[in-house]
N, C-alpha and C positions, 0 to 999 in steps of 0.2 A: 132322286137321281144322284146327288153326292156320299150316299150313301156305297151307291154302286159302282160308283169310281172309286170310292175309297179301298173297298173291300179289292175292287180290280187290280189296283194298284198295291194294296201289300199282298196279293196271290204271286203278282211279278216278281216283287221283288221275291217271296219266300221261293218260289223254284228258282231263280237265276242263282241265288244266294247260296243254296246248298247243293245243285247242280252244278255250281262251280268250284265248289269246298270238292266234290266229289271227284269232280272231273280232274284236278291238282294232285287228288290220293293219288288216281288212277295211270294220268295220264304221264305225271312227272319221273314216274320209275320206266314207263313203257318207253319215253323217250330216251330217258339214260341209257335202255337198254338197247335200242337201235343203234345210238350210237357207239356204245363198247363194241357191240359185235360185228359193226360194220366192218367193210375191205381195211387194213391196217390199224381196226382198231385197239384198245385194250385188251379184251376180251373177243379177240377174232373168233365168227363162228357163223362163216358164212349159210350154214343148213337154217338154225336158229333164223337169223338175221331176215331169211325172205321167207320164212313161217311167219314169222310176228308181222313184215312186212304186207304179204300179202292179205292176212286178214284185215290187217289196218285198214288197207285201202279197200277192201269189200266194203269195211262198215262205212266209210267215207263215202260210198259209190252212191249207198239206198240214201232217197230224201226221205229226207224227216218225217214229213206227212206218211210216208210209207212205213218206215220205222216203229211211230208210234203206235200206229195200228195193229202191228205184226206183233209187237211188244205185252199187248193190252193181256194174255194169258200169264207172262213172267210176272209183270206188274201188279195183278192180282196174288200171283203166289206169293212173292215177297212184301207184299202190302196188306193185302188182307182186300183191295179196291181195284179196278180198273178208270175210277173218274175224280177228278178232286186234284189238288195241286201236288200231294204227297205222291200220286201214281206217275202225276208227269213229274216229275223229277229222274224218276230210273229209266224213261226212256230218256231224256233230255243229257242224261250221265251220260250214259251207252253213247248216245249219237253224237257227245263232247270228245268224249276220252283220246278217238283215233282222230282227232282235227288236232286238239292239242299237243299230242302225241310227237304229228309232224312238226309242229311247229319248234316245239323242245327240243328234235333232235336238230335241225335246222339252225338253232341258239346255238348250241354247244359245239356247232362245225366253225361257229366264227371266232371260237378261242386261238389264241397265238398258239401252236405248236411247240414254241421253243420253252413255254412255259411248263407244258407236259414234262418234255423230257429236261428239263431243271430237277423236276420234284423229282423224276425216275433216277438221274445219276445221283440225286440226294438218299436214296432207298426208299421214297416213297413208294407205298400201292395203289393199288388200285381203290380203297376207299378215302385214300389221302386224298388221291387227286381231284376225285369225285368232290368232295368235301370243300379241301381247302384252293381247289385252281377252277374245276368246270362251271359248278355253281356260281361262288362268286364275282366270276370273270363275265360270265353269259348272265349275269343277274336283269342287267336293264332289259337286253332282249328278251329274257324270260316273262317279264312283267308285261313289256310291250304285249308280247303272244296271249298271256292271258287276258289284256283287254281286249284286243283281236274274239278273244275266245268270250268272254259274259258278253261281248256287243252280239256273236253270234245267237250265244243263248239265250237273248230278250228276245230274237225273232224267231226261235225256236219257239220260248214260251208262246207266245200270240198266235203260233202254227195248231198247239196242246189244246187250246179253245177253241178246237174244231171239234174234238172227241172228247169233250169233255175233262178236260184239263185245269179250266177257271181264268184266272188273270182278266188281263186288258182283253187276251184276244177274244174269249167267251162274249164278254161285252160288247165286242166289236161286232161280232158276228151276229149272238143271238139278238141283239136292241138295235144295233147301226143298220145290220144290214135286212135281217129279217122282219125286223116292225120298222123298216123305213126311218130311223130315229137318225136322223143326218145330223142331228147337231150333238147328238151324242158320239157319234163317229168320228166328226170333227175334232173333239176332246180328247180322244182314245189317241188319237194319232200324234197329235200335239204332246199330251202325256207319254207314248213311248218316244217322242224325239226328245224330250226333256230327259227322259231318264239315260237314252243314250248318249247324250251330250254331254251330261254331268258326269258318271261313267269315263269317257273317252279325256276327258280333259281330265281326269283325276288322274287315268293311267297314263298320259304327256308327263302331266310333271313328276307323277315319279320316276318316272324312265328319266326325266333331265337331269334330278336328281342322285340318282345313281350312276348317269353318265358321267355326269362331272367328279365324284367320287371315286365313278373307277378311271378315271383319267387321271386324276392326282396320286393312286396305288396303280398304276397298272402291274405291280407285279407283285406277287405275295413278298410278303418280310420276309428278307434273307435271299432272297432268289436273284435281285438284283445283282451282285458281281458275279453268279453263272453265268448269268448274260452277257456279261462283257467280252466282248471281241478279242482274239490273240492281239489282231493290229492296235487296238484300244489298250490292251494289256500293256504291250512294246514299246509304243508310245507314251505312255507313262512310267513306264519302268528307266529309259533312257536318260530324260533328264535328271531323274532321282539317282542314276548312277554317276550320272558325270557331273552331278554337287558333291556323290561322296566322294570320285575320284581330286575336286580340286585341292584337299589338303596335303595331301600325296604329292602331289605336283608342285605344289609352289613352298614345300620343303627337298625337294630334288635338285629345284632350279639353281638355288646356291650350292649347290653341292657338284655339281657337273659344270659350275662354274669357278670354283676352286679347285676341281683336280682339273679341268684345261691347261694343255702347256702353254 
């Protein structure tokens, strides 16, 4: 029996692991890309915008369990298999890419605005900004969304062991539920809460991590005095003029007091 959790357990982890390398290629341009071409955005282009839109949310619509199975002819052509952890992985991709997708673009709408056009009266472009303000700004939420996203994909995984996929769920299904082995099912559950757990709390602190990082940079190097306020501006400019005005003046003083009649 330890045998069979073992083997269940790195089937898990190997789709979650590379289902989610995959889902990051895929998903992380697609969401950049909703957001550039969104209403006001860099790359306005409203046609574009609800084409990539609309499929997004088709793929979002089909459940998994349906996905996978519609999948099983791709899965073979690009695999060489329809069963085995390596086939669930490209349905598990496909079914990841438009969840994360939103989520990315979602991140990138809670950037400060004023940081944008900082970079843009600097002559930044549009890979500057991408680069150096939208990423590093939306990094924690980014992180946050892809834990969001592998917690999704461990219960994807477990879904792929219905059709022959492997993991925990196969385990679950073929031993737990079909020979009645309840104390193996027991195990099976216990082991995807552990893995989710460990998972979830890894992705906490690094979000805290990087929260309190970008709270201490909240704004790229150099951008900080574009942001300063005219009234902030004025207000500091005033008293630095009326220090330089004082030597002026208290060289005036006697002098407008010798020529008095």
């Amino acid at each position: 029996m330890q045998p069979l959790l073992r083997d269940g357990c790195l089937d898990t982890l190997f789709m979650v692991w590379w289902s989610a390398v995959w889902t990051v290629v895929g998903g992380l341009p697609l969401g950049i890309l909703l957001y550039l071409t969104d209403r006001g955005g860099l790359l306005q282009n409203v046609v574009v915008n609800k084409v990539i839109g609309v499929v997004v949310n088709i793929a979002r619509s089909v459940p998994f369990i349906i996905l996978i199975v519609w999948l099983i002819p791709f899965s073979r052509m690009v695999i060489g298999t329809s069963i085995g952890p390596s086939a669930a992985v490209v349905a598990l991709t496909i079914g990841a890419i438009p969840f994360f997708a939103r989520l990315v673009e979602t991140s990138l709408r809670e950037v400060d605005g004023g940081l944008i056009e900082a970079v843009q009266a600097m002559g930044g472009g549009t890979w500057t900004i991408i680069f150096k303000v939208l990423l590093p700004q939306a990094l924690a939420s980014l992180v946050a969304g892809l834990t969001t996203t592998v917690i999704a994909l461990i219960g994807y995984s477990a879904m792929a062991g219905a059709v022959g996929g492997g993991g925990l769920g196969a385990v679950a299904i073929n031993y737990g539920y079909q020979r009645q082995e309840h104390e193996l099912m027991n195990i099976t559950i216990v082991l995807l809460v552990i893995i989710v757990t460990v998972v979830q709390i890894a992705g906490d602190l690094t979000v805290r991590r990087l929260a309190r990082r970008t709270g201490r940079q909240s704004a790229p190097v150099g951008l900080w005095r574009l942001r300063r306020t005219p009234k902030a501006a004025d207000a500091t400019a005033v008293p630095a003029q009326r220090a330089a005005d004082e030597p002026q003046r208290a060289a005036d003083e006697p002098k407008a007091a010798v020529d008095a009649p």
